[in-house]
VMD Tcl script that builds the backbone (N, CA, C; Angstrom):
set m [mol new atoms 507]
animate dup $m
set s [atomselect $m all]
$s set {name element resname resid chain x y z} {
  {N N UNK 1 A 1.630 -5.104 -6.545}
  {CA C UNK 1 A 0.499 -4.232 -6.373}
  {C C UNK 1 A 0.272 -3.975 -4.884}
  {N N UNK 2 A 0.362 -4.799 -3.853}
  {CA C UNK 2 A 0.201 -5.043 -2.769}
  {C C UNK 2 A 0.704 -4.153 -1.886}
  {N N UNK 3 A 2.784 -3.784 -2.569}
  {CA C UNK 3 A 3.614 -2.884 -2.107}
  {C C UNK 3 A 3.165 -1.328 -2.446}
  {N N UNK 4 A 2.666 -1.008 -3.272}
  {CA C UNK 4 A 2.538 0.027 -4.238}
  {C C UNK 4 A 1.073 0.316 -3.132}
  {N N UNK 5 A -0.002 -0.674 -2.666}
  {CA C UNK 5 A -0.731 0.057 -2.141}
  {C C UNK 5 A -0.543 0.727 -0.529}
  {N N UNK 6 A 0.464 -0.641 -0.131}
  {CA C UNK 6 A 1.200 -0.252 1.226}
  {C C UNK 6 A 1.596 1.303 0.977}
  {N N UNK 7 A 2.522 1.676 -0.226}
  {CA C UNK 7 A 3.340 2.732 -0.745}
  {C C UNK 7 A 2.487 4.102 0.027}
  {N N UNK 8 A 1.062 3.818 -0.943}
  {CA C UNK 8 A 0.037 4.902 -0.745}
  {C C UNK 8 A -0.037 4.922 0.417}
  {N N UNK 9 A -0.659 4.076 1.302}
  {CA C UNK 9 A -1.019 4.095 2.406}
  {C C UNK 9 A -0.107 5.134 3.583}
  {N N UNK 10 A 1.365 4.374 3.428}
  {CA C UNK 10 A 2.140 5.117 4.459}
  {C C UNK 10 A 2.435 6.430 3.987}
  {N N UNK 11 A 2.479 7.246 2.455}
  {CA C UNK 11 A 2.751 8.147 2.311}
  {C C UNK 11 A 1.662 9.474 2.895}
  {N N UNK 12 A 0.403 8.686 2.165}
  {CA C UNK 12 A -0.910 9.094 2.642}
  {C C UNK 12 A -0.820 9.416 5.046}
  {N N UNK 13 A -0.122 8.596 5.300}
  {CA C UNK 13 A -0.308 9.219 6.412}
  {C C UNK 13 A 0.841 10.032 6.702}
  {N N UNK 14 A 1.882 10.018 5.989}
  {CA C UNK 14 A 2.854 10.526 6.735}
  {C C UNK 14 A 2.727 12.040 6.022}
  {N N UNK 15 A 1.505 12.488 5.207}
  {CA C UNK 15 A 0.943 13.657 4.467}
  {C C UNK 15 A 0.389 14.230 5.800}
  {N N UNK 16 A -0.479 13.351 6.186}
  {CA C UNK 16 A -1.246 13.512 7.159}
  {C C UNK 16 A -1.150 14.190 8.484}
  {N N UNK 17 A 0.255 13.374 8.966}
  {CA C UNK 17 A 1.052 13.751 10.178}
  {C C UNK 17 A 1.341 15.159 9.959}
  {N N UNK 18 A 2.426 15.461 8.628}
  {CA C UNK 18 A 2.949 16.487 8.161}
  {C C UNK 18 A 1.889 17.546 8.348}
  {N N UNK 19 A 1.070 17.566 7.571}
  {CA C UNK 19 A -0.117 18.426 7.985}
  {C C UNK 19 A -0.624 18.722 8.928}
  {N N UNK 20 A -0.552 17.953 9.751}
  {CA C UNK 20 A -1.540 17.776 10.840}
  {C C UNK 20 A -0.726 18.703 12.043}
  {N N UNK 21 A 0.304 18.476 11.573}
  {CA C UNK 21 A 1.835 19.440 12.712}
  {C C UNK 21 A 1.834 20.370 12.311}
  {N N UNK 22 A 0.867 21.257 11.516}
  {CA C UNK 22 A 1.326 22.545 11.486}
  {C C UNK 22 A 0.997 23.293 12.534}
  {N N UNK 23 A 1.489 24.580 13.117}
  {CA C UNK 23 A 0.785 25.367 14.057}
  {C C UNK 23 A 0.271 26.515 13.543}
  {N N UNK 24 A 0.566 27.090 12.845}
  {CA C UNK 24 A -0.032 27.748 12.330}
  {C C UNK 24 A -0.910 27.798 11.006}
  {N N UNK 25 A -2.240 27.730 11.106}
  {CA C UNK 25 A -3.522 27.432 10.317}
  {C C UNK 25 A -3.652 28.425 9.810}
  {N N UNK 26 A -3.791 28.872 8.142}
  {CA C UNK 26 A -4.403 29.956 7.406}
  {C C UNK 26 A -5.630 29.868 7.437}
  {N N UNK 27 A -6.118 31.337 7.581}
  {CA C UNK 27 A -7.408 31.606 7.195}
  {C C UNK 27 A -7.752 32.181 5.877}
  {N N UNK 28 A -8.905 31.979 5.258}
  {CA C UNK 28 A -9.067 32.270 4.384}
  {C C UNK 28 A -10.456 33.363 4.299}
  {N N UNK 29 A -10.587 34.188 3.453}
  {CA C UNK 29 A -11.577 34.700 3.457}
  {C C UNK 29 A -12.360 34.453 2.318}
  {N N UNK 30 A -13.799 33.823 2.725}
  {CA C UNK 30 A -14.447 32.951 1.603}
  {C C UNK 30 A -15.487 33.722 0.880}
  {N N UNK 31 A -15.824 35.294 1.200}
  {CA C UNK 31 A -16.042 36.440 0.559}
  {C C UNK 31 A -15.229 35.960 -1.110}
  {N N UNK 32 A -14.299 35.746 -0.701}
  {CA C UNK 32 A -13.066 36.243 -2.028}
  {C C UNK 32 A -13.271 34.606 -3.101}
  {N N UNK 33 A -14.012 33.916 -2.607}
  {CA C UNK 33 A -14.248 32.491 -3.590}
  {C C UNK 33 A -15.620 32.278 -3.831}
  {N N UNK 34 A -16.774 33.286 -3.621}
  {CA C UNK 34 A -17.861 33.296 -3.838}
  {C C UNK 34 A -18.218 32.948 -4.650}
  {N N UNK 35 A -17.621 33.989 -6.158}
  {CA C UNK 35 A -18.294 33.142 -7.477}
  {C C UNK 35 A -17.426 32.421 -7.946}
  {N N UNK 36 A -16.107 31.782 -7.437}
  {CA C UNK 36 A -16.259 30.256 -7.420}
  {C C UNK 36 A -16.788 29.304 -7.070}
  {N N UNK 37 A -17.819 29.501 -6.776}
  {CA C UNK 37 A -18.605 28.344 -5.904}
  {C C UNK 37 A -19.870 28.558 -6.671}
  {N N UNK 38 A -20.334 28.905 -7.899}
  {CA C UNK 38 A -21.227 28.946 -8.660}
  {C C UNK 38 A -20.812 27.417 -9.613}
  {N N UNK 39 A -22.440 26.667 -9.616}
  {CA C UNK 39 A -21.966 25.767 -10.369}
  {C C UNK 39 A -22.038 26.051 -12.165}
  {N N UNK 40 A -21.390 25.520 -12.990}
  {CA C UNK 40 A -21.486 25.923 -14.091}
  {C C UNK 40 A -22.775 25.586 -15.236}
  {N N UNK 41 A -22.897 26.509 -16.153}
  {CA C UNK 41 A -24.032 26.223 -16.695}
  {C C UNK 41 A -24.065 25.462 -17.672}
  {N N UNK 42 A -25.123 24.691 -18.508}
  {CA C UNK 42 A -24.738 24.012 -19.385}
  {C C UNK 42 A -24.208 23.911 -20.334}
  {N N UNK 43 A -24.306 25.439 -20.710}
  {CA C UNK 43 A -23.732 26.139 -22.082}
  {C C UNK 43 A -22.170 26.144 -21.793}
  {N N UNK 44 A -21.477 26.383 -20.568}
  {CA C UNK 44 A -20.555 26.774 -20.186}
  {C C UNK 44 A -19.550 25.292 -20.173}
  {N N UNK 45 A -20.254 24.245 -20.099}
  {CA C UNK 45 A -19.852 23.012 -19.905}
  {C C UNK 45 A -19.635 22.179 -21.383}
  {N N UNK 46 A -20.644 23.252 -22.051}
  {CA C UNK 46 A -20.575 22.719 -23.553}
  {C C UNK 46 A -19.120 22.936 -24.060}
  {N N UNK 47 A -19.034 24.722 -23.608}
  {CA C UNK 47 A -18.226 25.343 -24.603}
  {C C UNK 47 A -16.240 24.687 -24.300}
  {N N UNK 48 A -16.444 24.187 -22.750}
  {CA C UNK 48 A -15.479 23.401 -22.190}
  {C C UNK 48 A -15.221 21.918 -23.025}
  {N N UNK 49 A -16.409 21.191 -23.315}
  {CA C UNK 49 A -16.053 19.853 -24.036}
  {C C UNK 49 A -15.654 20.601 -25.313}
  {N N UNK 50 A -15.611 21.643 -25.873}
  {CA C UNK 50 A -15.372 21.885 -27.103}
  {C C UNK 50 A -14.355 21.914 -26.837}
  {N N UNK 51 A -13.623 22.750 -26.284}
  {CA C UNK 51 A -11.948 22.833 -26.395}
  {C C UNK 51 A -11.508 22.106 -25.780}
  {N N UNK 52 A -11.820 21.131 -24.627}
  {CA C UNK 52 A -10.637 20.264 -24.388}
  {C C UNK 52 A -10.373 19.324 -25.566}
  {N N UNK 53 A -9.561 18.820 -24.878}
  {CA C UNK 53 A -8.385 17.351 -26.072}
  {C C UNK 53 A -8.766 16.320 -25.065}
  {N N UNK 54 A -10.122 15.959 -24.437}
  {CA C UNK 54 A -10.686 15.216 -23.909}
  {C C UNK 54 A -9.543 14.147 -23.050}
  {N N UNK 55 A -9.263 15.339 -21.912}
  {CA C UNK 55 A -8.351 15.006 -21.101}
  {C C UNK 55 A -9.108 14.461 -19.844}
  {N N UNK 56 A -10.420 14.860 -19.543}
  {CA C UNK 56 A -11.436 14.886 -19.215}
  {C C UNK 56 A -12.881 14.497 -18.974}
  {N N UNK 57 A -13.344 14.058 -18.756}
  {CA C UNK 57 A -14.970 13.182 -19.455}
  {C C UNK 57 A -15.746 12.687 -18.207}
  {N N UNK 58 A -17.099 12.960 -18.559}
  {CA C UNK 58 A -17.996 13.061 -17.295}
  {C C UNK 58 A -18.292 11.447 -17.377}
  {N N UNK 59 A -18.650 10.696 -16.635}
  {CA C UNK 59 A -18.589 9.197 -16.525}
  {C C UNK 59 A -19.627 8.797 -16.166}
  {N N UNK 60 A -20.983 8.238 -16.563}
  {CA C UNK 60 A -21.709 7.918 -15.320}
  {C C UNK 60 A -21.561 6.057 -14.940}
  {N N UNK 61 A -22.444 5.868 -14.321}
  {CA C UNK 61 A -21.980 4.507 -13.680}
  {C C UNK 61 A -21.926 3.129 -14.330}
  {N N UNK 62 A -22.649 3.107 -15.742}
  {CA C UNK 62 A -22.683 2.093 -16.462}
  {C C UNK 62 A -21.605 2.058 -16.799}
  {N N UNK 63 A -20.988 3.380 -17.152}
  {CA C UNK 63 A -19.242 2.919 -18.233}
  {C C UNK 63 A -18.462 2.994 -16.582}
  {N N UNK 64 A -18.333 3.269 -15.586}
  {CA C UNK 64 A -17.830 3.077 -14.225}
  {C C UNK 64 A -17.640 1.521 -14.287}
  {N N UNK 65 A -18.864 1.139 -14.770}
  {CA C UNK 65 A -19.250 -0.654 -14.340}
  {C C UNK 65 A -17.862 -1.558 -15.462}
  {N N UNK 66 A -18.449 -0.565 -16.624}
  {CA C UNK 66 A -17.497 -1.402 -17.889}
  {C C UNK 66 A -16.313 -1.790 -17.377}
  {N N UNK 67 A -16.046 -0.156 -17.174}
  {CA C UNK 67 A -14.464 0.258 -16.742}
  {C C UNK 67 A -13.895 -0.854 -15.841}
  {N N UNK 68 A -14.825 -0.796 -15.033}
  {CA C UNK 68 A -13.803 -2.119 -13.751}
  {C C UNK 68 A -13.748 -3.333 -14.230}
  {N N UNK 69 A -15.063 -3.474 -14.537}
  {CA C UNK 69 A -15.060 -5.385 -15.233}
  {C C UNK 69 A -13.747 -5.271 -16.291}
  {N N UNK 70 A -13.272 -4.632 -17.257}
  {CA C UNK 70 A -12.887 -4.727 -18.377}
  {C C UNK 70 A -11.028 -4.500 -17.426}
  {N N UNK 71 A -10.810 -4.047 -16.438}
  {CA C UNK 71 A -9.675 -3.577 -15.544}
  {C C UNK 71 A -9.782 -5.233 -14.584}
  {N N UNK 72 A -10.490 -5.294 -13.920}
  {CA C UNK 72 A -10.405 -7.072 -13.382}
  {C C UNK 72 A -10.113 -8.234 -14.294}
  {N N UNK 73 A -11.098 -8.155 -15.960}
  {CA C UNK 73 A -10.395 -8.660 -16.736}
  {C C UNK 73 A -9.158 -8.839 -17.223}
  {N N UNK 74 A -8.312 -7.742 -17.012}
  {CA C UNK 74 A -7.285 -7.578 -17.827}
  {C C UNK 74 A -5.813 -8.041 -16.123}
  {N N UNK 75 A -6.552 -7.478 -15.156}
  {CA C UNK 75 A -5.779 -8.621 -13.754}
  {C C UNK 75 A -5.737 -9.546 -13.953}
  {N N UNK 76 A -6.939 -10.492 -14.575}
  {CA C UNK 76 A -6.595 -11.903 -14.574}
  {C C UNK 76 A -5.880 -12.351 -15.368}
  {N N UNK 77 A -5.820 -11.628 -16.898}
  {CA C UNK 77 A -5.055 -12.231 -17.669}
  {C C UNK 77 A -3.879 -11.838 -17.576}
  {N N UNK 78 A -3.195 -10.590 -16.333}
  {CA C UNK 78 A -1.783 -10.588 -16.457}
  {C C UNK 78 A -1.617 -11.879 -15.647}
  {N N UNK 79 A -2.209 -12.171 -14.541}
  {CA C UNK 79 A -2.232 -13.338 -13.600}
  {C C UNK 79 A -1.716 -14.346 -14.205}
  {N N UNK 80 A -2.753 -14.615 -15.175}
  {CA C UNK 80 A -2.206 -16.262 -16.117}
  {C C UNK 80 A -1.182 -16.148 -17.078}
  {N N UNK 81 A -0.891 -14.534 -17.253}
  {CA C UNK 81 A 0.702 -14.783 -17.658}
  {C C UNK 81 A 1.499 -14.845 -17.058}
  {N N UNK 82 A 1.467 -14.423 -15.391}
  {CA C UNK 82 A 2.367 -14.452 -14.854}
  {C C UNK 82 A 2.701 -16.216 -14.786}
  {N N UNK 83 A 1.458 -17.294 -14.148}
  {CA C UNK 83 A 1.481 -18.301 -14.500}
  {C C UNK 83 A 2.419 -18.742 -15.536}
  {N N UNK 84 A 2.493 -18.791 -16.835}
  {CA C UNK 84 A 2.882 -19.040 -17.699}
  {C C UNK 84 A 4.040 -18.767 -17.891}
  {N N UNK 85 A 4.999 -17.910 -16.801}
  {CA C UNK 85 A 6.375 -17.646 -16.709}
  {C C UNK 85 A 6.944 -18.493 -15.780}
  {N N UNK 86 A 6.088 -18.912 -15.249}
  {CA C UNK 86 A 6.968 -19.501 -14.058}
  {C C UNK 86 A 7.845 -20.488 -14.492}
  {N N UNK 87 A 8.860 -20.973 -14.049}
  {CA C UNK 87 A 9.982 -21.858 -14.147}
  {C C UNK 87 A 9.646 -23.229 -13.816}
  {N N UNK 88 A 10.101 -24.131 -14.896}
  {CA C UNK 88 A 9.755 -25.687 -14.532}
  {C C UNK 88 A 10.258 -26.430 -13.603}
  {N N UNK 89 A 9.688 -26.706 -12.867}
  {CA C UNK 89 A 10.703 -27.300 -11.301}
  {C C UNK 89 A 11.417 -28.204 -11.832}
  {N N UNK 90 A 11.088 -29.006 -13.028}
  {CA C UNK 90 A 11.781 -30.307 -13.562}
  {C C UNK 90 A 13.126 -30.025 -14.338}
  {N N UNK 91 A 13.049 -28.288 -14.719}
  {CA C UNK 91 A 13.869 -28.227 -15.861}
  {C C UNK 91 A 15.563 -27.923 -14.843}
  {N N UNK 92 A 16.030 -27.688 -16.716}
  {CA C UNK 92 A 18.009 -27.193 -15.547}
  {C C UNK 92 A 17.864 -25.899 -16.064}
  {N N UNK 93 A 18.554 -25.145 -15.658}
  {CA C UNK 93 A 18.623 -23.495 -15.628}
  {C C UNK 93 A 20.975 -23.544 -15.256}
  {N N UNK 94 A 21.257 -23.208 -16.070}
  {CA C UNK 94 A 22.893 -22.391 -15.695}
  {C C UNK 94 A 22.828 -20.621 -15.815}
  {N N UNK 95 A 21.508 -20.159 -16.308}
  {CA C UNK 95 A 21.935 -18.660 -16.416}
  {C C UNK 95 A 21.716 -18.284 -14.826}
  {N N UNK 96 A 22.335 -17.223 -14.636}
  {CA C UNK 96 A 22.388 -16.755 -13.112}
  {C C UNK 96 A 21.077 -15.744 -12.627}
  {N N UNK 97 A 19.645 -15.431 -13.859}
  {CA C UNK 97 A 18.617 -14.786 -13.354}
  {C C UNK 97 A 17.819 -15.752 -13.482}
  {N N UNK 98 A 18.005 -16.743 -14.294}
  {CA C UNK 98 A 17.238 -17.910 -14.395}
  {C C UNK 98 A 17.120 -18.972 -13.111}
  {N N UNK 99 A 18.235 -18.586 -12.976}
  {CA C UNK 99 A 18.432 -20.342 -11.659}
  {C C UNK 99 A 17.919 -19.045 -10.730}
  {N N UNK 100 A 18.466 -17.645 -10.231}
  {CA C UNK 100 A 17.988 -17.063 -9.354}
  {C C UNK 100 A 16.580 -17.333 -9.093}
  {N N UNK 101 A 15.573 -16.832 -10.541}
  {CA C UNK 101 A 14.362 -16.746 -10.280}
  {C C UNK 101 A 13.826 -18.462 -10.248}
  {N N UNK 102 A 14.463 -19.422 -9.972}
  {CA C UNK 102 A 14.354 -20.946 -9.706}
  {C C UNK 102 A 14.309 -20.644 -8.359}
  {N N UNK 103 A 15.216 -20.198 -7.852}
  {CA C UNK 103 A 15.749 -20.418 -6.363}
  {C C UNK 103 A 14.611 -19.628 -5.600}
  {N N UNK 104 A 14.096 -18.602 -5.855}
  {CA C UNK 104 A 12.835 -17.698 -5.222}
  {C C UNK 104 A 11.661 -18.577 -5.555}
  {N N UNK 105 A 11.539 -18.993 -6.783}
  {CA C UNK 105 A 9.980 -19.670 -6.554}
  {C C UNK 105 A 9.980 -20.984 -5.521}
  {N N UNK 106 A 10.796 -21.854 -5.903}
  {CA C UNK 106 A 10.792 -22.732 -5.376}
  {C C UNK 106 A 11.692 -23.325 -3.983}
  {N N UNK 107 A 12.691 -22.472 -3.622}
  {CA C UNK 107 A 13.492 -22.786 -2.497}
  {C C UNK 107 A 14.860 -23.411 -2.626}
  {N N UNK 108 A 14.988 -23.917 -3.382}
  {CA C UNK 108 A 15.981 -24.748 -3.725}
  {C C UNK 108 A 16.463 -24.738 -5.268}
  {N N UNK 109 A 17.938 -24.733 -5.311}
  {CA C UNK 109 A 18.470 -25.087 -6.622}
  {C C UNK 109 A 17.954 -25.812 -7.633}
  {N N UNK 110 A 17.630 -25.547 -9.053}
  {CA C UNK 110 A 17.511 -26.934 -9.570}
  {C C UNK 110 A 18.665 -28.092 -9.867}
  {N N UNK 111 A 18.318 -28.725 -10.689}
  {CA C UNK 111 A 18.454 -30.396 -9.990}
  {C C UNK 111 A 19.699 -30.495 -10.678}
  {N N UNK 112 A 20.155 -29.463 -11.879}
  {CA C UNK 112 A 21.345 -29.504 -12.492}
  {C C UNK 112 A 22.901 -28.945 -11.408}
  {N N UNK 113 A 22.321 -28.474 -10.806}
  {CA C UNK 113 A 23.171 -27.573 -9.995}
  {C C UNK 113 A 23.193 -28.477 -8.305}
  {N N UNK 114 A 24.521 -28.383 -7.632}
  {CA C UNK 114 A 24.451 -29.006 -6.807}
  {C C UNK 114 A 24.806 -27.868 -5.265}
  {N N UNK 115 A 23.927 -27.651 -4.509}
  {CA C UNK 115 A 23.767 -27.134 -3.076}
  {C C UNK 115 A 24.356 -27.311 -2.118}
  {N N UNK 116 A 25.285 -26.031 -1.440}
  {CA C UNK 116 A 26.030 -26.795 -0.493}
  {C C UNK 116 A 25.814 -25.438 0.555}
  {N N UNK 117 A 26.455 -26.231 2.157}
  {CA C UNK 117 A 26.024 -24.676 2.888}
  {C C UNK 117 A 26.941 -23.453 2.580}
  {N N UNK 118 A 26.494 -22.370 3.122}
  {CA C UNK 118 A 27.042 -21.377 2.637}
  {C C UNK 118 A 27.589 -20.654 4.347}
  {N N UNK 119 A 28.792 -20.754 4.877}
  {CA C UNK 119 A 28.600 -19.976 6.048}
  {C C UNK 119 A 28.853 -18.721 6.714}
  {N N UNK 120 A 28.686 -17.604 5.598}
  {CA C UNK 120 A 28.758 -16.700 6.060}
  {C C UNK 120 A 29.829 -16.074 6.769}
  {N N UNK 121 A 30.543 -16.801 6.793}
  {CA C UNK 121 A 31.803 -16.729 8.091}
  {C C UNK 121 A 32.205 -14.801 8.224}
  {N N UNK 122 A 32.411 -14.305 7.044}
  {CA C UNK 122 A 32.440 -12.848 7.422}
  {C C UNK 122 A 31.172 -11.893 7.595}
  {N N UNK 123 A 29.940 -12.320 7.513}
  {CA C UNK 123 A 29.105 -11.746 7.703}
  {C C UNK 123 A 28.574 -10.675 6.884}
  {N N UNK 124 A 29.318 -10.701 5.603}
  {CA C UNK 124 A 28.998 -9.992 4.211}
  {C C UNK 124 A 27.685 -10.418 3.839}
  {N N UNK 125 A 27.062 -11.141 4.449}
  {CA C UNK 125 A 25.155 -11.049 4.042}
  {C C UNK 125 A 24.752 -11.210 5.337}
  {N N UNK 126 A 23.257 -10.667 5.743}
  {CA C UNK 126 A 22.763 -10.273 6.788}
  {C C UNK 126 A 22.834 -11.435 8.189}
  {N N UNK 127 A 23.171 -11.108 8.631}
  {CA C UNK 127 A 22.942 -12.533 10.275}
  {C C UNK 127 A 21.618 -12.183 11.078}
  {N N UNK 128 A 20.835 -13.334 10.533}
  {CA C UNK 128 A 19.984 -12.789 11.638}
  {C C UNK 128 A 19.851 -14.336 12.028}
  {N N UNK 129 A 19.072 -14.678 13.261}
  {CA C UNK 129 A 18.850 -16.010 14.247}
  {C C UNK 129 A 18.135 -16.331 13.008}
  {N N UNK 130 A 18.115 -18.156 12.873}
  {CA C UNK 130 A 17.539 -18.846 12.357}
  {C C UNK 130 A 17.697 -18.726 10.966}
  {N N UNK 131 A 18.336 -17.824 10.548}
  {CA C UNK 131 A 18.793 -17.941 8.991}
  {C C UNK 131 A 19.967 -18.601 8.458}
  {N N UNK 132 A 19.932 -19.431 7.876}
  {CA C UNK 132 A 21.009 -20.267 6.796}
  {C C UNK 132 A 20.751 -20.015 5.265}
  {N N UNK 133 A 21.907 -20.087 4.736}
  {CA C UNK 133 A 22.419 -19.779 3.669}
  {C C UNK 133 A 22.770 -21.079 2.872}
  {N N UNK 134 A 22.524 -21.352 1.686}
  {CA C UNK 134 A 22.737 -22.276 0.931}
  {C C UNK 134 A 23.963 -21.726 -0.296}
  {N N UNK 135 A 24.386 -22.227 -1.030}
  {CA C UNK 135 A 25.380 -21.598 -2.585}
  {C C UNK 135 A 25.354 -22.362 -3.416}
  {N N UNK 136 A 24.879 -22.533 -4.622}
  {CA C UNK 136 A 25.353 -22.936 -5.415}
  {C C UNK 136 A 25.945 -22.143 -6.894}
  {N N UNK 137 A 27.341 -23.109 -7.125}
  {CA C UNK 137 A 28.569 -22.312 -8.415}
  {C C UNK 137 A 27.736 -22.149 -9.678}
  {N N UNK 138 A 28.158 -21.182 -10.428}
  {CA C UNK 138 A 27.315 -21.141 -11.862}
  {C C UNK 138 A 28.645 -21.960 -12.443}
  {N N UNK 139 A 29.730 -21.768 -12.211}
  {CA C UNK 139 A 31.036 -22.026 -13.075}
  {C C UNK 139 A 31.849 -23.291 -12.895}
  {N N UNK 140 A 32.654 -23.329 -13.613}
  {CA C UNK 140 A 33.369 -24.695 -13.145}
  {C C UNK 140 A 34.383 -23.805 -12.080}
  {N N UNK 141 A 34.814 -23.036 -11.804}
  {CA C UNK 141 A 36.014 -22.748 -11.005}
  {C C UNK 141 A 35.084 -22.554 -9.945}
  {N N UNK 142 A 34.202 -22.167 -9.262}
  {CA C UNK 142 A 33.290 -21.545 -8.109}
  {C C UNK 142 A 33.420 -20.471 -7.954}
  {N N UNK 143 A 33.381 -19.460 -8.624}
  {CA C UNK 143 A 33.929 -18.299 -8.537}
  {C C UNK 143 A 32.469 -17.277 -8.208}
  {N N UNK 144 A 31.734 -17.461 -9.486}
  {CA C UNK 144 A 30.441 -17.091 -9.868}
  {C C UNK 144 A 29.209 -18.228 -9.270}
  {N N UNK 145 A 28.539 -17.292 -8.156}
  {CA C UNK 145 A 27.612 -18.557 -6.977}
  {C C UNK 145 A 26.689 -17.678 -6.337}
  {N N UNK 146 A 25.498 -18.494 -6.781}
  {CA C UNK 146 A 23.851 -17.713 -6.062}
  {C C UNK 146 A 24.113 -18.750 -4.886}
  {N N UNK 147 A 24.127 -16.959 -3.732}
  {CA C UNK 147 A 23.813 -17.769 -2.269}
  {C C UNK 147 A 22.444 -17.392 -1.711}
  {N N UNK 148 A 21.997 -18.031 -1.281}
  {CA C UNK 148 A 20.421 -18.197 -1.049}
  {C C UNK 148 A 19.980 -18.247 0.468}
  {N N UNK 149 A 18.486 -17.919 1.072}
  {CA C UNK 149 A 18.492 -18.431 2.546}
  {C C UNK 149 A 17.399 -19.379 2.363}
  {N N UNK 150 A 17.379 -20.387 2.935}
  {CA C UNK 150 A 16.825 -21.886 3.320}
  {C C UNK 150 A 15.867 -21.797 2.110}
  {N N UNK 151 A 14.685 -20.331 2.625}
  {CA C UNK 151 A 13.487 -20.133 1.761}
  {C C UNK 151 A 13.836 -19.591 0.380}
  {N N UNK 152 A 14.552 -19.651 0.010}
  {CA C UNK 152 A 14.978 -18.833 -1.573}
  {C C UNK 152 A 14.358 -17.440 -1.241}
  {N N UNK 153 A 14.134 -16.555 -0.231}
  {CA C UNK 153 A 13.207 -15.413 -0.375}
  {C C UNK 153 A 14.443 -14.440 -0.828}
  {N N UNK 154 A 15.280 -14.789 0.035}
  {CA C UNK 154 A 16.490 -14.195 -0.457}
  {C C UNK 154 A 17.429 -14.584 -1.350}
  {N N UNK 155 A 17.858 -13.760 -2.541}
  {CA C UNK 155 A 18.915 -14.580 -3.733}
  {C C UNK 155 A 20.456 -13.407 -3.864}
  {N N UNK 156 A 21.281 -13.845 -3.543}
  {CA C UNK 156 A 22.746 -12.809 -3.637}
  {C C UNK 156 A 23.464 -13.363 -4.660}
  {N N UNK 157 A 24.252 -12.981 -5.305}
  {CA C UNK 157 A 24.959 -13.469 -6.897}
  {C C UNK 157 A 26.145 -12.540 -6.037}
  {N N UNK 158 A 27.586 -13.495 -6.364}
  {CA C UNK 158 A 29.038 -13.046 -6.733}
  {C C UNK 158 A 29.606 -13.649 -7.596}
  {N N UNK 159 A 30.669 -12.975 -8.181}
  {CA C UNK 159 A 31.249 -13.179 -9.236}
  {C C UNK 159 A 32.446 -13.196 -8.961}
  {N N UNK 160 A 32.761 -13.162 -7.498}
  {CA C UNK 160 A 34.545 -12.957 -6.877}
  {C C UNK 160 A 34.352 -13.491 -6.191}
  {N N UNK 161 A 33.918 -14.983 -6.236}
  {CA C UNK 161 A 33.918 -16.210 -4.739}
  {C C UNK 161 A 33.282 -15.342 -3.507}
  {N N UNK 162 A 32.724 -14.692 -3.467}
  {CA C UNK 162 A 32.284 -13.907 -2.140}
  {C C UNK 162 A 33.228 -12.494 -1.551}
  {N N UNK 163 A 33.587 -11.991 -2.451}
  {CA C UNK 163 A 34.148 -10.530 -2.211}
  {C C UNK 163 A 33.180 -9.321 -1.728}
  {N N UNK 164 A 32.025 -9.938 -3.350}
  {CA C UNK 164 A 31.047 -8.765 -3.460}
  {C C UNK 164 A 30.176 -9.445 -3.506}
  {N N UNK 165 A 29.075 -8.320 -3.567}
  {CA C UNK 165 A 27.248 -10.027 -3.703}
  {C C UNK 165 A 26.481 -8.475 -4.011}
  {N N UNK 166 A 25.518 -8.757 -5.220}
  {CA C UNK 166 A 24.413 -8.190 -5.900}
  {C C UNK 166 A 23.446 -8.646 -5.128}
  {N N UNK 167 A 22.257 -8.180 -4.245}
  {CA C UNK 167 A 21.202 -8.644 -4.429}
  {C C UNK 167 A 20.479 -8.957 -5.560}
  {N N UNK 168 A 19.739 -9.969 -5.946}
  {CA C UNK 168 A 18.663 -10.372 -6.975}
  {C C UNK 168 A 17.104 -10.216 -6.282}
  {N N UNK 169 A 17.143 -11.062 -5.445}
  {CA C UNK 169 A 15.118 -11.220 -4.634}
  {C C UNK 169 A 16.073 -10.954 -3.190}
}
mol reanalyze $m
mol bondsrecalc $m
mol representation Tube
mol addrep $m
């Protein structure tokens, strides 16, 4: 949710900018929107709720009030499901989205799987200062191996000993 509001935010300005660079400004002549600017009458508002397919609807602030409480309600309870997904630090995991999403919550492999460094030596995942890489094999041959950085923030899966690598997190 957090990203999605960032999303708005930067699009929202970069609308802004865009706009804001134009040089040449239309004018309008507001003669020509006059009786648009009449507000509508009641009858007229009636004959509107009649035909819409109530795409529409005037709100006042009590159902405003509902609306949010009943929308915060329903945050919390995705919350405590999200809770309720999380992965048992105690348990073993061999599937490769399973141990992945092990390796992001918690940092480290679980306890079935054994961790070793990972060094990058060709530089087929990102180098930056202070980052290390961990691997551990899904397989008995080592072929198939989530390589990880220190923090699990990052999770890469190959399936060709390190040819290729999927991001996961």
């Amino acid at each position: 949710m957090r990203k999605f509001k960032l999303f708005l935010l930067a699009l929202t300005g970069a609308a802004i900018l865009m706009l804001g660079g134009c040089k040449e400004k239309q004018t309008y002549d507001e003669a020509a929107f006059e009786n648009d600017m009449e507000p509508l009458t009641d009858d007229e508002l009636k004959a509107m709720d009649e035909d819409s397919d109530d795409e529409m609807t005037a709100t006042d602030e009590e159902e405003l009030e509902q609306a949010q409480d009943s929308s915060e309600k329903d945050s919390t309870e995705s919350t405590d499901h999200a809770a309720e997904n999380k992965m048992d630090e105690k348990g073993t995991y061999t599937d490769k989205n399973d141990v992945a999403q092990y390796i992001y919550e918690y940092g480290h492999a679980p306890s079935n799987l054994t961790p070793e460094n990972y060094e990058n030596a060709d530089s087929m995942l990102p180098v930056e200062e202070g980052v290390t890489y961990q691997q551990c094999s899904l397989d008995p041959e080592g072929k198939q191996k989530l390589i990880y950085t220190q923090d699990g923030k990052r999770v890469y899966y190959t399936e060709d000993d390190g040819k290729s690598f999927e991001e996961i997190y």
